[in-house]
N, C-alpha and C positions, 0 to 999 in steps of 0.2 A: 605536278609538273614543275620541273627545277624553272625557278627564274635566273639571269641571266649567265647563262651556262658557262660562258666564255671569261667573267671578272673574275679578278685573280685571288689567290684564296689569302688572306690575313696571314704573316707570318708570327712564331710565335705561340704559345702555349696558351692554350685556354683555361683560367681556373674555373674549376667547378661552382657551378650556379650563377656563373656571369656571362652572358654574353660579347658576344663580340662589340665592339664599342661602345662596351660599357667597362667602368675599373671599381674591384672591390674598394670598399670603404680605407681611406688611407687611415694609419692611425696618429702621424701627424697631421694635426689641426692649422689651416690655414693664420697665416696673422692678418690683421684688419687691415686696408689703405686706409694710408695717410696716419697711419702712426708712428709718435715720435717713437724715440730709441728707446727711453727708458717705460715705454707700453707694448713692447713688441712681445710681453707673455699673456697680453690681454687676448686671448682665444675663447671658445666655449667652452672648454673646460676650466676658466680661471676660478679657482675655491681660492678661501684665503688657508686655509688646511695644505695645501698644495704649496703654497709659497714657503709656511712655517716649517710644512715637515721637508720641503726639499733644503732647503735652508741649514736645518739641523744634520742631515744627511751629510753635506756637504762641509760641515763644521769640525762634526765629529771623525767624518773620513781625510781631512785634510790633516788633523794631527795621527791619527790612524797609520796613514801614510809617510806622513816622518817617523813616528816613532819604528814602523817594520821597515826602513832605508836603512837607519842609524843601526838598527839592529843587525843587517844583512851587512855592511860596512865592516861591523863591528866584526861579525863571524868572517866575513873575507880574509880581514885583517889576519886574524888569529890561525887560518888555515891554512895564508899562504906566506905567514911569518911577513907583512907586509908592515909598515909603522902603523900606529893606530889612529885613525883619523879622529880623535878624538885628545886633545889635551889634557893628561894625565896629573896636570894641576888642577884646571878649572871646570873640565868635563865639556868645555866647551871644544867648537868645533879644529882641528887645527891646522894653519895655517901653510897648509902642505895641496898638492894638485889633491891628493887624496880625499883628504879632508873639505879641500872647497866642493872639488865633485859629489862628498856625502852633503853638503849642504845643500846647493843646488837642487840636487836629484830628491832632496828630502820634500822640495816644493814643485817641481817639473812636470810632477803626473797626476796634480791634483785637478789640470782642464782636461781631464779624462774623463775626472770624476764629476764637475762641472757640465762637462756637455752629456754624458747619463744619465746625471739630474734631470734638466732639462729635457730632453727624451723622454724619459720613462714617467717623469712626475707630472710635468706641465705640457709631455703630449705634443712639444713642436721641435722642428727642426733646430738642431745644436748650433747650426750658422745664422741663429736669428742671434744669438748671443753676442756673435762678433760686428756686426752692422743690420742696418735696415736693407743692404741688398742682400742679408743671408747668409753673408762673406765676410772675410777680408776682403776689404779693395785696395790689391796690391798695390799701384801705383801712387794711392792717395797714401801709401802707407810711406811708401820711399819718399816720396816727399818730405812725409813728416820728418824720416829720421834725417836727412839734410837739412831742416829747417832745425831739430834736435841740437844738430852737432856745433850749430852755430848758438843758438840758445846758451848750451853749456858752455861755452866756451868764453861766450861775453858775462857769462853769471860766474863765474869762475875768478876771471877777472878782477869782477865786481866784490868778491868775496878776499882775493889776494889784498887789494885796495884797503879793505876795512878791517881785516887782522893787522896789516903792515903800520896802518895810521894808529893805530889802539896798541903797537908795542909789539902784537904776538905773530912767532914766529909759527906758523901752521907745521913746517916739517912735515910738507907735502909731498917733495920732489925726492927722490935718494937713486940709485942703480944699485943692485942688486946680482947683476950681470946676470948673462943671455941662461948660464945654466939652471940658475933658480927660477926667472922670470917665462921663459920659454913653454914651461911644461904649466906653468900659472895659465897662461894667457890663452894655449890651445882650447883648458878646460872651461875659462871664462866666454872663448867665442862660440864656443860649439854647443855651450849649456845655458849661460844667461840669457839668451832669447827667448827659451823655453819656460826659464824660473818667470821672468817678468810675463812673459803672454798669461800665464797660472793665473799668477796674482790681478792681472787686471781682469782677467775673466769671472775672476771668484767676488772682484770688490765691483768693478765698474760694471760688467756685464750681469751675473747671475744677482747679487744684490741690488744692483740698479735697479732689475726688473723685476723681481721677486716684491719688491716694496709698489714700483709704479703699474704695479698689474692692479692695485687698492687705490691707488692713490694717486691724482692730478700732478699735485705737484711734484716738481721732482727734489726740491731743497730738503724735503728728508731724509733722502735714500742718499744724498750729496756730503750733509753734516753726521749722519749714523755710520753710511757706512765710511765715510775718512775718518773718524773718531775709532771705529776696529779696526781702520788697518791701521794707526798710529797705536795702537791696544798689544800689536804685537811685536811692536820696536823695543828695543829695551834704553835707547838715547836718553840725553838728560835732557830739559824739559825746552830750552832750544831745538834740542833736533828731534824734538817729538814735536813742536811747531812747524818748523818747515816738512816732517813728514805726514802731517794734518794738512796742511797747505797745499803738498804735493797732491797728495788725494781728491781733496775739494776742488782745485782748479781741473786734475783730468776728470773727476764724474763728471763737469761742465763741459768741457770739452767733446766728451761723448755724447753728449746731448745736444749739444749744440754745431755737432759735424755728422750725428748720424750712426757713430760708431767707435771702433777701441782701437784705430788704426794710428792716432791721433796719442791717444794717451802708452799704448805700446810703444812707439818709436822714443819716445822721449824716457820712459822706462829704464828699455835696453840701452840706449844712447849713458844716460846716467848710472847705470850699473858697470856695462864693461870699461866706463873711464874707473869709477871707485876703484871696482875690483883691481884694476889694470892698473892705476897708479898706485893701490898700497901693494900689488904685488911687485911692481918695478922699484918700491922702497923698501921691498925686503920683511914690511911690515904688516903684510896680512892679518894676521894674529890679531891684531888690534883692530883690524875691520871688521873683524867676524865677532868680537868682542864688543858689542856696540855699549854697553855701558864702562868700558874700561876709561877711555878717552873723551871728558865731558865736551860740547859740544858748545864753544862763545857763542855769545847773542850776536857780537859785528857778523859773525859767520850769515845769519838773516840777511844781509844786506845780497850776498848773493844767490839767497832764493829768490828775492823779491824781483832782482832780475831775472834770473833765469825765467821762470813761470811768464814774470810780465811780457818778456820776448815773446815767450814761446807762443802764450793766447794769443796775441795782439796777431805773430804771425799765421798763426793758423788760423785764423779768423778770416784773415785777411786771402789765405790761400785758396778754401774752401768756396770763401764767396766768389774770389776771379774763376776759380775751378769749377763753379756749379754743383758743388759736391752736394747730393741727397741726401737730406736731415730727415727724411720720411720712410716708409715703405710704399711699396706701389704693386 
């Protein structure tokens, strides 16, 4: 005898051997409450085999993936009689919309390869990578990058201040006019959000957690991995300081807000001024060239602001905002 003849039938495909209000097995893995950020690969299936070889995955495909851009650039060029994005003195990248775009794009599609990792190694959802709610949390994130612009802008400052008093002249500012700078600027807005989200994903997010999946504390995974991303600067040993610095303050910051929304805004904020002021001086070339133009020690005086702003502010936003350091 049918029971209640008249309730409405479930819409919806049934898979085979599962009933109705029942769901096959997911094969992402739940993350735990109340874990910080840098534990959120702590699941049942955390191995330390899983963190090492995702790790190496993500190492080996990250240069992988520049090298077959550089390569694709390369043949564009040649096929459609284009300049070559590549400096035909120094091999390095050239200072051209071309050239920036090969560069860029050479790091853009490596949080591809990062949230795959993540998936297929460690078995959980790609949006535990970007915060404890799963996500981006857009709003906290626009925050950030207003609190960013004002950061850089007082560290900037601070840094004009301490070249000026010490004699040197940085040969910051220059116009280039709108026709060189124009076709610069499209490619730096529409490409550096994606190169910087890469890189924090690969330093702050998948290394962050890839180490604190073993490991309590997190000043490990803070000082190793800011010591690799500074590994692949080529600056003189100033600006392989402040870009050790940069690093070590955003893993804190992710840790200590929940997420990479924090450390991305300030990223992007600091890359499209770089890129944007040496393209408005004409002198890209020399940006993309990071060992050409050594980097003075006064030039520290406006990291030390910048950062300082920036934690101080976001700390402070975070906590008026109620922003969650956990999962739930």
């Amino acid at each position: 005898m049918q029971e209640n003849p008249g309730s409405p039938i479930p819409y919806g495909a049934q898979q085979a051997g599962y009933p109705y209000g029942r769901q096959p097995p997911s094969w992402f893995l739940p993350v735990p409450d109340g874990a910080r950020f840098d534990h959120l690969a702590r699941n049942a299936a955390t191995r330390p085999w899983r963190s090492i070889v995702g790790t190496l995955i993500i190492g080996v495909g990250f240069f992988a993936i520049g090298i077959l851009v550089v390569f694709a650039f390369v043949i564009l060029a040649a096929a459609f009689g284009l300049p070559s994005p590549l400096d035909p003195e120094t091999g390095l990248p050239a200072g051209t919309p071309f050239g920036l775009a090969m560069t860029l794009l050479s790091i853009a599609p490596a949080i591809l390869l990062v949230f795959g990792t993540a998936a297929l190694i460690q078995r959980r959802r790609p949006g535990t990578l970007s915060s404890v709610a799963g996500r981006l949390r857009w709003s906290w994130l626009l925050r950030c990058t207003a609190l960013a612009v004002l950061a850089l802008a007082l560290g900037q400052t601070a840094q004009w201040l301490a070249l000026s008093s010490a004699g040197l002249d940085s040969e910051m500012f220059g116009w280039a006019g709108w026709e060189a700078f124009l076709p610069l600027l499209i490619v730096i807005l529409l490409l550096v959000p994606f190169q910087a989200a890469a890189e924090e994903h690969m330093f702050r997010g998948w290394f962050m957690q890839a180490v604190g999946a073993h490991v309590r504390s997190p000043i490990w995974a803070i000082l190793i991995g800011s010591a690799l991303f500074a590994s692949l600067h080529a600056y003189s040993w100033a600006g392989l300081v402040d870009v050790f610095a940069f690093g070590a303050v955003m893993a804190w910051l992710s840790v200590r807000t929940g997420g990479l929304e924090a450390p991305i805004a300030l990223h992007v904020v600091n890359n499209v001024v770089a890129f944007g002021v040496s393209a408005a001086a004409g002198n890209l070339d020399d940006a993309l060239d990071q060992g050409k133009v050594p980097v003075p020690w006064q030039a520290l005086a406006g990291t030390v602001v910048q950062l300082g702003v920036y934690a101080f502010g976001v700390m402070y936003l975070a906590k008026k905002r109620s922003i969650s350091t956990v999962s739930e």
